[in-house]
C-alpha positions as CSV (number, residue, x, y, z in Angstrom):
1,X,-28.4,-8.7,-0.4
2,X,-27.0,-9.9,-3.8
3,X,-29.2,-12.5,-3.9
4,X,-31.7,-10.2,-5.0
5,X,-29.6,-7.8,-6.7
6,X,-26.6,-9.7,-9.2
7,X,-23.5,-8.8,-9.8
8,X,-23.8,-6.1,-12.6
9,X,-20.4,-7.8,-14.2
10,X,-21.0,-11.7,-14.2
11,X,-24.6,-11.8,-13.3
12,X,-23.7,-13.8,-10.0
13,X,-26.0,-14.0,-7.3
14,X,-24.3,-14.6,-3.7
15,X,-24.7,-14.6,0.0
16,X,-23.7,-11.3,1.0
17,X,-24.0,-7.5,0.0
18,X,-22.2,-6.7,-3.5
19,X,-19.8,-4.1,-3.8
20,X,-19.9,-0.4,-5.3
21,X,-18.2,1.2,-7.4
22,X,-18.3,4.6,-9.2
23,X,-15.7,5.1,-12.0
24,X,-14.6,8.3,-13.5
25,X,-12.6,9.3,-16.4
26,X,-11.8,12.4,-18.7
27,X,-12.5,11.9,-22.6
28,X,-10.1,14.0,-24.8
29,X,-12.7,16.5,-24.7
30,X,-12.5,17.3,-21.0
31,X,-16.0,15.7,-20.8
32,X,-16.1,13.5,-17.5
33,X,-17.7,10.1,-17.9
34,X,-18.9,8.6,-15.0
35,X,-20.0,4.9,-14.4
36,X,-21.6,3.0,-11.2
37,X,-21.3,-0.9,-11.1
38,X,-22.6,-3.2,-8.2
39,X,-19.8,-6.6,-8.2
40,X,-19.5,-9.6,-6.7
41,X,-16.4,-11.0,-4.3
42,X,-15.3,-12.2,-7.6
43,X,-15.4,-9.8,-9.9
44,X,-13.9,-7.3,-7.1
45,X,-10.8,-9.8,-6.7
46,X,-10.7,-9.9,-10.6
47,X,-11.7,-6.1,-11.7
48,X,-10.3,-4.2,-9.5
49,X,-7.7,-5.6,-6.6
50,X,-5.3,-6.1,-8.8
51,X,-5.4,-2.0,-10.4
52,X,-5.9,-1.4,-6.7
53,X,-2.5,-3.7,-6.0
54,X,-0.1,-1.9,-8.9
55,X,-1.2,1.2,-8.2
56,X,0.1,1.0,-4.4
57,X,3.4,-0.4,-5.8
58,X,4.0,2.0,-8.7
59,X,1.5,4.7,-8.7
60,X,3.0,6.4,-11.6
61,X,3.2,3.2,-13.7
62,X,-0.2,1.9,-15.8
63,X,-1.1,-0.5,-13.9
64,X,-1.9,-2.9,-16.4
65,X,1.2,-3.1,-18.5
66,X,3.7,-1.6,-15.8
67,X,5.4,1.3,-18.5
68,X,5.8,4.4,-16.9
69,X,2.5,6.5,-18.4
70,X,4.1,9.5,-18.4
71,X,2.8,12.1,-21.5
72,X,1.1,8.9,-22.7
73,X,-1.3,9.0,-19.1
74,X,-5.1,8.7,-19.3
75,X,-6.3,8.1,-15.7
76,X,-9.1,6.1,-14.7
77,X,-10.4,6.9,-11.0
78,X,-12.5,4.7,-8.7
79,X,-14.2,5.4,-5.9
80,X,-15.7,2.2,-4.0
81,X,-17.3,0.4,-1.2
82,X,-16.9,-3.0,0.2
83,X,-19.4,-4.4,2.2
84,X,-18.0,-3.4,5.5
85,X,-15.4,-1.1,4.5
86,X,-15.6,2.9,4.6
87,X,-15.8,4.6,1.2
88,X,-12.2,4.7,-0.4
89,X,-10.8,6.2,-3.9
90,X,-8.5,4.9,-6.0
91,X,-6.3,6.7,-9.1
92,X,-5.0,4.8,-11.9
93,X,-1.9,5.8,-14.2
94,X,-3.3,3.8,-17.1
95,X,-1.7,5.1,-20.2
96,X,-3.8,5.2,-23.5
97,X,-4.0,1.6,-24.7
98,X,-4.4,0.1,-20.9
99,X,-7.5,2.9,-19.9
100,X,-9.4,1.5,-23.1
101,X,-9.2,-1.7,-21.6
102,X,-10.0,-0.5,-17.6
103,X,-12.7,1.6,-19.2
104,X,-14.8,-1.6,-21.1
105,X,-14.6,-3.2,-17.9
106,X,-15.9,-0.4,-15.8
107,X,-18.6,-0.2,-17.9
108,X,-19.8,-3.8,-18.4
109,X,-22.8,-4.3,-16.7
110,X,-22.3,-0.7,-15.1
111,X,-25.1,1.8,-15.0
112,X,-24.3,5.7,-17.1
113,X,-24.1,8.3,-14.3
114,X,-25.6,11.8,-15.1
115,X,-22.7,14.3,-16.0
116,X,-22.3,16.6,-12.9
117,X,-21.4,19.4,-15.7
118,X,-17.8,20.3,-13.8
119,X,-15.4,18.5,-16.4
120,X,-11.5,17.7,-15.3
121,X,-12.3,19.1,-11.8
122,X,-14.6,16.4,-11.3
123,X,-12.7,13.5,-11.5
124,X,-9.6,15.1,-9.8
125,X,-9.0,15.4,-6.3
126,X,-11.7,17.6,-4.2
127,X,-8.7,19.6,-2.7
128,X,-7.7,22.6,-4.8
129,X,-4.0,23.5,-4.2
130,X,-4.8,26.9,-2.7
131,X,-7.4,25.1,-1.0
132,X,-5.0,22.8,0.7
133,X,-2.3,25.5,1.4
134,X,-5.0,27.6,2.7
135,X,-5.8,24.9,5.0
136,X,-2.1,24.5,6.2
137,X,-2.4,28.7,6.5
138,X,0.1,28.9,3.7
139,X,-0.9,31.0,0.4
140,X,1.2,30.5,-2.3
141,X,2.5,33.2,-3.9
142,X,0.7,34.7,-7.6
């Protein structure tokens, strides 16, 4: 219950379980950076809906400032759970000056996670494209 564990954000303590969230990013180093937070209803519908909104609209647009990211794109990457929700993932297009901003609020409050030691692979998507054509029983060619 959050009454007995607060929000990590605001300090809040509600009725109801908080929610969890686990957010990932490359530095310019290839080093993955990895940060857990426990939030409030609030600081859910303030933190991260809206990201969560954008990025279903425009997923190659930051989601803060709407320009397209392209060669300018530093992702951000969530994975989280709502109290009674399944475990979902979310990718954000944030381009340089938007991720700084993403990134301070990710970590407000939020606990370091270890480094699992696997770099850009570990923030990207578990599927490997050979993995996924070997899946379809498709090899693409060398």
């Amino acid at each position: 219950m959050s009454l007995l564990s607060p929000c990590t954000y605001c300090g809040a303590r509600d009725q109801g379980k908080n929610a969890w969230l686990s957010w990932a990013w490359n530095r310019a180093d290839n080093t993955r950076v990895a940060w857990r937070q426990k939030l409030c209803r609030t600081c859910v519908a303030t933190n991260l809906a809206p990201l969560l909104v954008e990025a279903q609209q425009e997923p190659l647009n930051c989601p803060v400032c709407h320009m397209t990211a392209g060669d300018a794109m530093d992702p951000v990457y969530v994975t989280y759970i709502l109290p009674g929700w399944g475990k979902e993932q979310g990718e954000f297009a944030t381009c340089g000056a938007c991720a700084v901003q993403v990134r301070q609020r990710a970590m407000q409050g939020g606990e370091l996670l270890p480094d699992r030691g696997l770099g850009v692979e570990a923030a990207a998507s578990t599927h490997t494209a050979t993995s996924v054509w070997d899946a379809l029983g498709l090899r693409p060619r060398s």
